[in-house]
One Martini backbone bead per residue (centre of mass of N, CA, C, O) as a GRO file, in nm:
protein
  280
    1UNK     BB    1 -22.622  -5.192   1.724
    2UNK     BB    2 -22.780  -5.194   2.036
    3UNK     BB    3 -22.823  -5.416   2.316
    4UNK     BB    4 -23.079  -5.481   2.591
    5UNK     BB    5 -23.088  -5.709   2.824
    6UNK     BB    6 -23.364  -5.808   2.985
    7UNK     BB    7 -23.382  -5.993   3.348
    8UNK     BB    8 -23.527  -6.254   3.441
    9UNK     BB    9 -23.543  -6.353   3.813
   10UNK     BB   10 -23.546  -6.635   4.103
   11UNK     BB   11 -23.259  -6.800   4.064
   12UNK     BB   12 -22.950  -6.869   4.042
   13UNK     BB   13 -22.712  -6.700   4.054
   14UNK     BB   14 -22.430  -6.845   3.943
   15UNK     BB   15 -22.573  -6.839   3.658
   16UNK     BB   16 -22.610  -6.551   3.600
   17UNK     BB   17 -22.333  -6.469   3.553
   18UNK     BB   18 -22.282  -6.666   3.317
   19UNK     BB   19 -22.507  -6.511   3.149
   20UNK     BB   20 -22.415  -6.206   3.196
   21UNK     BB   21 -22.134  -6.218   3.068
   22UNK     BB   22 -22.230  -6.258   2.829
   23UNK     BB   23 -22.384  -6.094   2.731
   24UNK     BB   24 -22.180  -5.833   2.829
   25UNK     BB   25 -22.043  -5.846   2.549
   26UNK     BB   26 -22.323  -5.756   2.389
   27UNK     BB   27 -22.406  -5.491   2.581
   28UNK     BB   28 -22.652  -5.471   2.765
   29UNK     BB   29 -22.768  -5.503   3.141
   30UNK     BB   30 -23.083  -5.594   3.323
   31UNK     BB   31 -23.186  -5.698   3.662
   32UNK     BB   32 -23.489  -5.887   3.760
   33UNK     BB   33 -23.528  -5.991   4.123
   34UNK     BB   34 -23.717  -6.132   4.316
   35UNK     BB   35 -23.760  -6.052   4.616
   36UNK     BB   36 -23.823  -6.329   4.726
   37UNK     BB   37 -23.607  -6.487   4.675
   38UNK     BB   38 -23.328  -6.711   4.734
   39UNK     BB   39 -22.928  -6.721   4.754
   40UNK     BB   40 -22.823  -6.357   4.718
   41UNK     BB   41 -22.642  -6.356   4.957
   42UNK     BB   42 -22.351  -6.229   4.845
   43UNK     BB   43 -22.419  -6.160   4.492
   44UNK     BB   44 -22.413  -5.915   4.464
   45UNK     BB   45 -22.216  -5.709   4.364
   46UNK     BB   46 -22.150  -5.920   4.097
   47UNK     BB   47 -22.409  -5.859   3.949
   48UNK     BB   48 -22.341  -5.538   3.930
   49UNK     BB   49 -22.127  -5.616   3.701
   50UNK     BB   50 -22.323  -5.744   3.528
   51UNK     BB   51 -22.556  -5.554   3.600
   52UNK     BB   52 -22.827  -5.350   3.618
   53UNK     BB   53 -23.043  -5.276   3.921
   54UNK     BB   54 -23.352  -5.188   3.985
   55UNK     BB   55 -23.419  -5.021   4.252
   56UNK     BB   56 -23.676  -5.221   4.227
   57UNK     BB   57 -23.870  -5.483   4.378
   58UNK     BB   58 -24.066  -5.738   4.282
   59UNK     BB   59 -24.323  -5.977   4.396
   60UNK     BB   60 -24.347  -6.242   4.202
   61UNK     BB   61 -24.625  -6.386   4.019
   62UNK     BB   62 -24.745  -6.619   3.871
   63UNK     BB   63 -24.938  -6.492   3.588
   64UNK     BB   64 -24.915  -6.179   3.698
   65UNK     BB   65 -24.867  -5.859   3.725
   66UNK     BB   66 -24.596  -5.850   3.793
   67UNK     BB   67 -24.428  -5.896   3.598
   68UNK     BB   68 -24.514  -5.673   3.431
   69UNK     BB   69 -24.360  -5.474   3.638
   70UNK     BB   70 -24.080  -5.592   3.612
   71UNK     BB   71 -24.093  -5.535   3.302
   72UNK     BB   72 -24.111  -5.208   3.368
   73UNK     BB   73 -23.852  -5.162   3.519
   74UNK     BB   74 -23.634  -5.236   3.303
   75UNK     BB   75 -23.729  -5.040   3.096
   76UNK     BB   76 -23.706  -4.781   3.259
   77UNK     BB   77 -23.401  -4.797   3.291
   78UNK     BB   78 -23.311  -4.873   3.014
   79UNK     BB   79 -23.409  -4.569   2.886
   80UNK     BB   80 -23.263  -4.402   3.139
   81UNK     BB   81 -22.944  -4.557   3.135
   82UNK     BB   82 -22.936  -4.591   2.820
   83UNK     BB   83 -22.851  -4.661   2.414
   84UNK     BB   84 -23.065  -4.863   2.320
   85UNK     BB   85 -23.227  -4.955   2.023
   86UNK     BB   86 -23.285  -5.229   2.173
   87UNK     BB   87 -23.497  -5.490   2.362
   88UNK     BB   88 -23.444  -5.813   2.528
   89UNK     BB   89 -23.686  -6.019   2.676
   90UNK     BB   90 -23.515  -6.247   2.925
   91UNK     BB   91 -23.458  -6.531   3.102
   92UNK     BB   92 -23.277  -6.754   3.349
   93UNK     BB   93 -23.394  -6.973   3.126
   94UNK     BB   94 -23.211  -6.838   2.880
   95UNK     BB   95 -23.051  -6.900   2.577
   96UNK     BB   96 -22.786  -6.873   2.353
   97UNK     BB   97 -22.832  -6.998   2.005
   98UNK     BB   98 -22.706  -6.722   1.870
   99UNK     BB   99 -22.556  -6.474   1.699
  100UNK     BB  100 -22.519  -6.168   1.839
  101UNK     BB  101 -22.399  -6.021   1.606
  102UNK     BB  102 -22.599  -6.095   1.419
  103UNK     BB  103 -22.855  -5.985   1.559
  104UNK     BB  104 -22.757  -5.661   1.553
  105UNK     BB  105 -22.725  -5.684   1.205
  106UNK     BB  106 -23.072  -5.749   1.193
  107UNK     BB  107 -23.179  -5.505   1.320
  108UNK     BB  108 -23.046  -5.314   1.163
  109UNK     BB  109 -23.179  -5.395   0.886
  110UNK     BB  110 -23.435  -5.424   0.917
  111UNK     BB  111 -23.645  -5.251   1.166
  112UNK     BB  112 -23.800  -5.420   1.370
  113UNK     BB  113 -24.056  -5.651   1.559
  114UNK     BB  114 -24.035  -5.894   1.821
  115UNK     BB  115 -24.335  -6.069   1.844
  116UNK     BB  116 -24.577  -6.277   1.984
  117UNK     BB  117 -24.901  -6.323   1.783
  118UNK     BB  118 -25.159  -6.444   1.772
  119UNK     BB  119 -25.398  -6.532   1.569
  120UNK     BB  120 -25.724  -6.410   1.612
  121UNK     BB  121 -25.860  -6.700   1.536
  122UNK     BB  122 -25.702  -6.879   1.762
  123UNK     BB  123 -25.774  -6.707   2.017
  124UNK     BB  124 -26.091  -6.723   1.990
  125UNK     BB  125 -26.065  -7.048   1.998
  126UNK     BB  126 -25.932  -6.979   2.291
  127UNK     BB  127 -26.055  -6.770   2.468
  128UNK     BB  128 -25.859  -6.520   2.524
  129UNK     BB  129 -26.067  -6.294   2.619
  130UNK     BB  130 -26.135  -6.453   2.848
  131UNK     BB  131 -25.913  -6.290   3.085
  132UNK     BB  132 -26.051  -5.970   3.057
  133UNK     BB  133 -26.349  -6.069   3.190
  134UNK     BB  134 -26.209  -6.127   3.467
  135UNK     BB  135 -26.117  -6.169   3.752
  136UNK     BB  136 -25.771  -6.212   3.917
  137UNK     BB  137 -25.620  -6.386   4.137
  138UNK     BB  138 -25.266  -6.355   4.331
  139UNK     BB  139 -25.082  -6.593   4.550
  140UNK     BB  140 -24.794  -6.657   4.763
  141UNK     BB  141 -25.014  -6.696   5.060
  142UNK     BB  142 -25.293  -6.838   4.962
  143UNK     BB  143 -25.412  -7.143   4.918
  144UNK     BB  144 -25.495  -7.287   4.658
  145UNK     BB  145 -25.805  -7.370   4.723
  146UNK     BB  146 -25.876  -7.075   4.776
  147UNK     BB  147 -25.798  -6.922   4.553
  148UNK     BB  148 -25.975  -7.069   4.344
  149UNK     BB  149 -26.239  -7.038   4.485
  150UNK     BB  150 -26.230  -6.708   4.429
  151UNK     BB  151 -26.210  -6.703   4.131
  152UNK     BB  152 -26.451  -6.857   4.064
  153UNK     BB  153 -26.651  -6.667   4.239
  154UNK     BB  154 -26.550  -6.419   4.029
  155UNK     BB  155 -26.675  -6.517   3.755
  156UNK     BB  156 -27.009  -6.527   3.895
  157UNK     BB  157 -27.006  -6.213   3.996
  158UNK     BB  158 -26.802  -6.082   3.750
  159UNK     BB  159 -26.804  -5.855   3.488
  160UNK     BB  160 -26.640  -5.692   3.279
  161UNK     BB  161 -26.559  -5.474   3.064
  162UNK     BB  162 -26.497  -5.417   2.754
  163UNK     BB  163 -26.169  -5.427   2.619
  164UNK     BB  164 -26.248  -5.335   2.281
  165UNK     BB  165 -26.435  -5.090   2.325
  166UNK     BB  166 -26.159  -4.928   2.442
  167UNK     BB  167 -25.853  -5.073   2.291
  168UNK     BB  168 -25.958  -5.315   2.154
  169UNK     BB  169 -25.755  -5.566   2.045
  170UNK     BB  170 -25.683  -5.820   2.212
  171UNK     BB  171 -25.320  -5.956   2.249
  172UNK     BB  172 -25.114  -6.268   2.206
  173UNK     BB  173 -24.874  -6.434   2.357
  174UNK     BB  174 -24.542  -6.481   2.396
  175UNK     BB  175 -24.333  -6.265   2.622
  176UNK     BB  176 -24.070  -6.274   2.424
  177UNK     BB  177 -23.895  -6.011   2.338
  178UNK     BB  178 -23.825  -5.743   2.077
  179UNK     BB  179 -23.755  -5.419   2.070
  180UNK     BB  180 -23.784  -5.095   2.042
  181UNK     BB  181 -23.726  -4.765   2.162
  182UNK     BB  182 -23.945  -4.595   2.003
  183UNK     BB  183 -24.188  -4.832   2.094
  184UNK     BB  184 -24.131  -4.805   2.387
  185UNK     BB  185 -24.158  -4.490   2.409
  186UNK     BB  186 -24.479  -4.526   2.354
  187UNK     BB  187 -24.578  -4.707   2.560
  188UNK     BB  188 -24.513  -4.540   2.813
  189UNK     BB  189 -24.685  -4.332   2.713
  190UNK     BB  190 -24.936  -4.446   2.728
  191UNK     BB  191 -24.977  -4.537   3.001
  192UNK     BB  192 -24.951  -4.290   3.131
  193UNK     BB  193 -25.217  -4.146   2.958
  194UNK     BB  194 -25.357  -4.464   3.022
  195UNK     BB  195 -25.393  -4.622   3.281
  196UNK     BB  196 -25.638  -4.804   3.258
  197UNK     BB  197 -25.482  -5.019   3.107
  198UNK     BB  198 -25.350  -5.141   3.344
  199UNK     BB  199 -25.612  -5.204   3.501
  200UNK     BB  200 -25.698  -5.421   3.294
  201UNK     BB  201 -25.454  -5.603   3.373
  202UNK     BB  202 -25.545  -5.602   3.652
  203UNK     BB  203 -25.677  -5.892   3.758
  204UNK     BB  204 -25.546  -6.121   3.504
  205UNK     BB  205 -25.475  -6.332   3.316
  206UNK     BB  206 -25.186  -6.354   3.207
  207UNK     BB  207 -25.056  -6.070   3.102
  208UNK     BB  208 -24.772  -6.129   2.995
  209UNK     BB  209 -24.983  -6.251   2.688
  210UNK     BB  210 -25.053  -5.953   2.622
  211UNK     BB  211 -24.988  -5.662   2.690
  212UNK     BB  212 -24.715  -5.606   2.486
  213UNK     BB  213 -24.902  -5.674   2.254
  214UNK     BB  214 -25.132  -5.461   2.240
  215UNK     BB  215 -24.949  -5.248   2.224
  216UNK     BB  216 -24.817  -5.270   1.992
  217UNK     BB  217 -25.070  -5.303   1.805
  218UNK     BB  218 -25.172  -4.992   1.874
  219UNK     BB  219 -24.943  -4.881   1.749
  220UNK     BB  220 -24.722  -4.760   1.474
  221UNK     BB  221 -24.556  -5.069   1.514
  222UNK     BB  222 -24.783  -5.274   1.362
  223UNK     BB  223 -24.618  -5.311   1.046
  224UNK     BB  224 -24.352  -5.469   1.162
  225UNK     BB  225 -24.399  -5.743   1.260
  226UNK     BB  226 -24.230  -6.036   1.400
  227UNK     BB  227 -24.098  -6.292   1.506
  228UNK     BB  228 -23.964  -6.412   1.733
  229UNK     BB  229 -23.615  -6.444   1.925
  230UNK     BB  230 -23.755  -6.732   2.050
  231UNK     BB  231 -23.722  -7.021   2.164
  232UNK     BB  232 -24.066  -7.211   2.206
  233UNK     BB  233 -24.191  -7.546   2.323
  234UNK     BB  234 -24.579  -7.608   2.302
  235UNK     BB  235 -24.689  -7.871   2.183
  236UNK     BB  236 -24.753  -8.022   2.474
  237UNK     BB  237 -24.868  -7.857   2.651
  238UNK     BB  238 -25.022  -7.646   2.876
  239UNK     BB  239 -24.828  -7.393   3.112
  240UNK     BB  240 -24.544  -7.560   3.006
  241UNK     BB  241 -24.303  -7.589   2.852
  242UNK     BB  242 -24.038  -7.721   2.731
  243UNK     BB  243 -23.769  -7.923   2.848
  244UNK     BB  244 -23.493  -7.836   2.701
  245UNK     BB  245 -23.227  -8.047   2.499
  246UNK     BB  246 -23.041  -8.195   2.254
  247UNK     BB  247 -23.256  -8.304   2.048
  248UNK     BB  248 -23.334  -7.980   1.987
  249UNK     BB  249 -23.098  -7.857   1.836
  250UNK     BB  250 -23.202  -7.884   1.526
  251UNK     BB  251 -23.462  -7.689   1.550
  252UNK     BB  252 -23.357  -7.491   1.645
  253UNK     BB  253 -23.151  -7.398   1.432
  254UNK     BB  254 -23.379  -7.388   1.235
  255UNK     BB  255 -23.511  -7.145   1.306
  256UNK     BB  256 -23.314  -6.845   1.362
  257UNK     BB  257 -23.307  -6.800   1.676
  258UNK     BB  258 -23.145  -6.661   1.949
  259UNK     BB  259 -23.313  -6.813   2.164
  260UNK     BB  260 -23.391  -7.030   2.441
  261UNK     BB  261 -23.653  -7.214   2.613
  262UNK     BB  262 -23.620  -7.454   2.879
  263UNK     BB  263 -23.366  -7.518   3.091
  264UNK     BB  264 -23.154  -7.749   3.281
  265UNK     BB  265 -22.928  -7.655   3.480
  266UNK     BB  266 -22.871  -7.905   3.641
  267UNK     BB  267 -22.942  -8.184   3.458
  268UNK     BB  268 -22.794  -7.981   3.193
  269UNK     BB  269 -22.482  -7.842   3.200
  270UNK     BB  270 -22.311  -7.947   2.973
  271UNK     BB  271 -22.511  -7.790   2.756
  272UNK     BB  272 -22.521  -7.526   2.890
  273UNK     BB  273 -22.236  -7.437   2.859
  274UNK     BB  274 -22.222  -7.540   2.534
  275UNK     BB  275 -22.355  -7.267   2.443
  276UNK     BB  276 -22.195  -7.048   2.574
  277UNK     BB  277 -21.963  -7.109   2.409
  278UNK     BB  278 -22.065  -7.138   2.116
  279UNK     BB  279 -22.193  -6.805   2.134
  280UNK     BB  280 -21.883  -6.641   2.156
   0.00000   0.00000   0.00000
């Protein structure tokens, strides 16, 4: 079972390619790093000898539909120049935390989807429908108090047609998946035949934690799904996860997951090294 690493990622070139070694050694590895980056001036040549790098870069606003496409871009590469059965979209700031020979004997073994799908009661009570409702727009060169200001004023102006009327029940969750390639090659197919489905989530909040989830759920393959084989630690809420310690050690382990993100590069570096190690 083959296994294609898909990366996004936006800064820490030196950190990338500890990361990207280590993937490829177990699989496929495909880098996109945001156009607008700073620091990777002399650093290309190195990224490409450890990961294909997708002809097109885009620049990446949080929240945005760039994401999306950023992460469409990495998709159709590996679909196009790889021969992975499955497909595991990470970050830069994602570690593996669990035995990733183990990983491909899991997949080829179930032979699921594996992505993070809030229960639509859940969605409901916190109406992450109303995402889909309203334009949003994102930059990042617009004063932020101006952009406010904009997304505001297009709540009460503008409601958005039914999402749910055209394409079903919109899913959320967090964006980080494992997907097969015959899922996604359903749903590439699909979103080609039905551009409008791109349209509706251009110009909506954080698409990128529902577009993948919709998509599947649309899907011949959502009688598959699985949890996510990401940990990611939301309890204390806001926009942002927990920037995981050693102290969440014991809790990953028990997950059962094989990525965990964020981690801090920078402030708990012995930590992130023996992580890269103990997973070799």
């Amino acid at each position: 079972m083959r296994v294609a690493y898909l990366v996004l990622a936006h800064r820490a070139p030196d950190d990338l390619l500890a990361l990207l070694a280590k993937l490829k050694s177990y699989g496929e590895t495909y880098l996109h790093v945001d156009r607008d980056a700073k620091g990777f001036e002399g650093h290309w040549d190195q990224l490409a000898r450890y990961a294909t790098l997708p002809a097109r870069r885009h620049s990446v606003s949080w929240g945005g539909f760039s994401v999306v496409e950023a992460t469409l871009e990495l998709i159709e590469t590996a679909l196009a120049k790889g021969n992975a059965d499955y497909l595991m979209l990470v970050s830069g700031a994602c570690l593996p935390v669990g035995d990733l020979a183990e990983l491909a004997e899991r997949l080829a073994q179930e032979g699921c989807e594996y992505v993070d799908m809030m229960p639509e009661e859940e969605a409901f009570a916190h109406r992450r429908e109303a995402r889909l409702a309203h334009y949003r727009f994102y930059s990042k060169t617009l004063p932020r108090a101006c952009l406010g200001a904009v997304n505001r004023l297009s709540r009460h102006l503008w409601t958005r047609p039914d999402f749910a009327a055209e394409f079903g029940t919109p899913h959320f969750g967090s964006m980080w998946w494992c997907l097969s390639r015959p899922c996604l090659d359903w749903a590439m197919r699909f979103r080609r035949m039905n551009p409008r489905f791109d349209r509706r989530f251009r110009f909506s909040e954080t698409p990128d934690e529902s577009y993948f989830q919709t998509l599947v759920a649309l899907s011949p393959f959502a009688g598959r799904v699985r949890d996510s084989l990401t940990y990611v630690d939301w309890e204390r809420g806001g926009s942002h996860p927990k920037i995981l310690s050693r102290e969440d050690l014991p809790r990953i382990a028990a997950s059962g997951q094989y990525f965990a993100r964020k981690f801090d590069w920078d402030h708990d570096r012995d930590l992130v090294l023996s992580l890269l190690d103990a997973s070799r």
